[in-house]
C-alpha positions in Angstrom: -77.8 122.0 -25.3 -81.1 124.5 -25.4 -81.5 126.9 -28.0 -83.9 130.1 -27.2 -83.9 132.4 -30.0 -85.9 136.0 -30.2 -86.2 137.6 -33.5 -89.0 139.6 -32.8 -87.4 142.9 -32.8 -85.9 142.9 -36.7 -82.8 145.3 -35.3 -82.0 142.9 -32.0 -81.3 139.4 -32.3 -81.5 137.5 -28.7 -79.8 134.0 -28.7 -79.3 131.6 -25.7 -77.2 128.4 -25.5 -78.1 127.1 -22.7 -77.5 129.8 -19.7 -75.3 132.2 -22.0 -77.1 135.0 -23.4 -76.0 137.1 -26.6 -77.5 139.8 -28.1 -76.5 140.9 -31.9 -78.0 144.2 -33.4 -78.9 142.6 -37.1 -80.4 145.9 -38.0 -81.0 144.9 -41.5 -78.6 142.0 -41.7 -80.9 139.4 -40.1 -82.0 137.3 -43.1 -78.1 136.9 -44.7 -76.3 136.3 -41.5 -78.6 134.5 -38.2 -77.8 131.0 -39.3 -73.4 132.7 -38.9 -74.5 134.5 -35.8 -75.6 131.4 -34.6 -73.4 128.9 -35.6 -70.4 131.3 -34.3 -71.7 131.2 -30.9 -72.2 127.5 -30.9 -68.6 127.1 -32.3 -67.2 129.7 -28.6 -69.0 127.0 -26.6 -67.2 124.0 -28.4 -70.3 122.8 -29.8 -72.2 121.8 -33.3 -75.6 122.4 -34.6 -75.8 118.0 -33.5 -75.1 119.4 -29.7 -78.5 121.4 -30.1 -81.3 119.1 -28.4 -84.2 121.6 -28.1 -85.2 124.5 -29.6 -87.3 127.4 -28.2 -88.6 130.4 -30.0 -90.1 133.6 -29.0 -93.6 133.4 -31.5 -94.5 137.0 -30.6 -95.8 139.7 -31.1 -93.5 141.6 -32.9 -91.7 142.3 -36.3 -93.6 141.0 -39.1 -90.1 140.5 -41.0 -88.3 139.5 -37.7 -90.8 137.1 -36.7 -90.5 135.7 -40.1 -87.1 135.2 -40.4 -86.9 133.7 -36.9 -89.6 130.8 -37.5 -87.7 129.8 -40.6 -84.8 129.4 -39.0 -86.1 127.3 -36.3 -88.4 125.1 -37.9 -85.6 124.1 -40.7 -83.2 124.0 -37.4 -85.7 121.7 -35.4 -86.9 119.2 -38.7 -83.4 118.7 -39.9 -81.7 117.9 -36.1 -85.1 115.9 -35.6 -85.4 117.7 -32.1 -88.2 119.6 -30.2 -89.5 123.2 -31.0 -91.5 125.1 -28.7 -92.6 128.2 -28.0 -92.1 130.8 -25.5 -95.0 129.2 -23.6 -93.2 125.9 -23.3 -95.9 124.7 -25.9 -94.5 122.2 -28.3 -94.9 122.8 -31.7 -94.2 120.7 -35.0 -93.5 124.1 -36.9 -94.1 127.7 -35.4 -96.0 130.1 -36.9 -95.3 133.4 -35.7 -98.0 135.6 -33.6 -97.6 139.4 -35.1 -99.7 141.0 -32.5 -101.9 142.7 -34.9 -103.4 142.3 -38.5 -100.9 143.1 -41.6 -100.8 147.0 -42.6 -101.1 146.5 -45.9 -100.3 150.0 -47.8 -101.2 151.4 -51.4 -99.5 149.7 -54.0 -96.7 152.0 -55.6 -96.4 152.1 -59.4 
């Protein structure tokens, strides 16, 4: 099975298995609940994290938390199942690091 995940919008979570597409709106909920999201929709389809044989990410541009979130997830997904990672290029990666589009915005520090 194929895994194409899209984190870079922080509220909208894309997620494909294969030729199914879901869409979750995380809103702020990413971080404590993608690895459930995901592991729910692999347990509809009758399948395990082992059934996952590739992973591809979406690297960017986008949400600077998102983006963060999502390249965890898939580089701890794609070491520990010892599969492929790429990005949405078809470029194979050992780990992704995400593409934010632009330079951090880095404000004033608050006291």
């Amino acid at each position: 099975m194929k895994l194409y995940l899209d984190t870079s919008d922080q509220k909208l979570c894309i997620l494909k298995l294969d030729d199914k597409t879901y869409e979750w709106e995380a809103n702020k909920e990413l971080a404590e609940k993608l690895l459930e999201f995901i592991k729910d929709k692999l347990e509809e389809n009758n399948k395990t994290w082992q059934d996952i044989e590739e992973i591809t990410f979406f690297s960017g541009p986008g949400s600077f938390t998102g983006l963060r979130i999502g390249a965890a997830v898939v580089n701890t997904l794609a070491s520990e199942l010892n599969i492929p990672l790429y990005d949405h290029h078809k470029n194979q990666h050992e780990i992704i690091i995400p593409d934010y589009g632009r330079p951090a915005n880095i404000g004033v520090q608050k006291k």
